[in-house]
N, C-alpha and C positions, 0 to 999 in steps of 0.2 A: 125932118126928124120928129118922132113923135117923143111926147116929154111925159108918157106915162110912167109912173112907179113899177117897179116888179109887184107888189102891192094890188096896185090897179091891175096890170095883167093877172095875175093869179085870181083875182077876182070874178072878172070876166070870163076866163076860163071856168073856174066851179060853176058858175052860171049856164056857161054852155053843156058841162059836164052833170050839171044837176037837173038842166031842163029835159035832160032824156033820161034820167036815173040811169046813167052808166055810173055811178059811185060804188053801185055796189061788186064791182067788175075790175073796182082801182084797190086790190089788195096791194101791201108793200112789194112782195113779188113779181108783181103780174107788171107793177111800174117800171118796176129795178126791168125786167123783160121787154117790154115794150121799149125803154128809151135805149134797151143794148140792140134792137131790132133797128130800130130808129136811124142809130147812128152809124148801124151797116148798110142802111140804106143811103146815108149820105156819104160813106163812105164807099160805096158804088158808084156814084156820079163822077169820082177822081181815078178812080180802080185805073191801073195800066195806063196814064195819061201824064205826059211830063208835064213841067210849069209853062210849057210853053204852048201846048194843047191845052191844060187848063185855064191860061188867060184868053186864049182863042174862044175857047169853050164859051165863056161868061160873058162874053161882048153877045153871044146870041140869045135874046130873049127870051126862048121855050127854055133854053140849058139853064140858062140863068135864075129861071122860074122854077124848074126842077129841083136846081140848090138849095135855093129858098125856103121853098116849100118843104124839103127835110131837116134844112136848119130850123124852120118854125116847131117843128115836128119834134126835133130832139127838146129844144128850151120849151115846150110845151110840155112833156115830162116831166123835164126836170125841175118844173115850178110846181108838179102837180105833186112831186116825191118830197119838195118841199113843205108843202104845204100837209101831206100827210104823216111827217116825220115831224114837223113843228122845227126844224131846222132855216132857221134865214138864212138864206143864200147871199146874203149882202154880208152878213156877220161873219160865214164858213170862209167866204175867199179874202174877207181882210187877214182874217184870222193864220188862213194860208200863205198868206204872202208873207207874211212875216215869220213863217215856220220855215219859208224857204229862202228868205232873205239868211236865216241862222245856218241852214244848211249849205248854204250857195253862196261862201265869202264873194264878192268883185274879184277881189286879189288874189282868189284862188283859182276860180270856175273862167273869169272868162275866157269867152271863144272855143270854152271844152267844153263838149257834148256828155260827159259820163255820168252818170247817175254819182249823187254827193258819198255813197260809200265809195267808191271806184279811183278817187283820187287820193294823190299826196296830201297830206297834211294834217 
């Protein structure tokens, strides 16, 4: 496991991303674009594939690597949209969970799939 920071990866990233002057190619748009690209592309590696095909899938290396490499691909984005919006990604999903703890009683939601307007209560 590595013990880097979100911190330290976004760093390294603008590093990799400054040492070829692609910044100026990282408008808020083109980001917001690239990680909806992104994640339809790892969203093609499951496309049409039950959970039973996709844990088959993942035991083999090249498929495996595949995933990976889009997973990388999207959180690599999305630290870059971070880091362009000044938005900490660490602050936005505490911040979230607790908007969705207020949304999403235990005693009401669980084991129900509906979106928190959808139910009783």
């Amino acid at each position: 496991m590595n013990d880097e920071t979100l911190t330290q990866l976004t760093q390294k990233l603008i590093k990799f991303r400054d040492d070829r002057n692609w910044q100026q190619f990282h408008s808020h748009k083109d980001l917001v674009a690239a990680l909806a690209i992104e994640t339809s592309e790892l969203q093609e590696e499951f496309l049409w594939k039950s959970e039973d095909d996709i844990a088959q899938m993942l035991k083999v290396p090249l498929s495996r690597e595949a995933v990976s490499d889009e997973m990388a691909d999207v959180f690599a984005y999305l630290l870059l949209i971070s880091e362009k919006t000044g938005i900490n990604l660490e602050d936005a999903l505490l911040a979230k969970i607790v908007k969705n703890n207020d949304k999403y009683p235990v005693d009401k939601v669980k084991g129900d799939s509906r979106k928190y307007n959808k139910y009783d209560g």
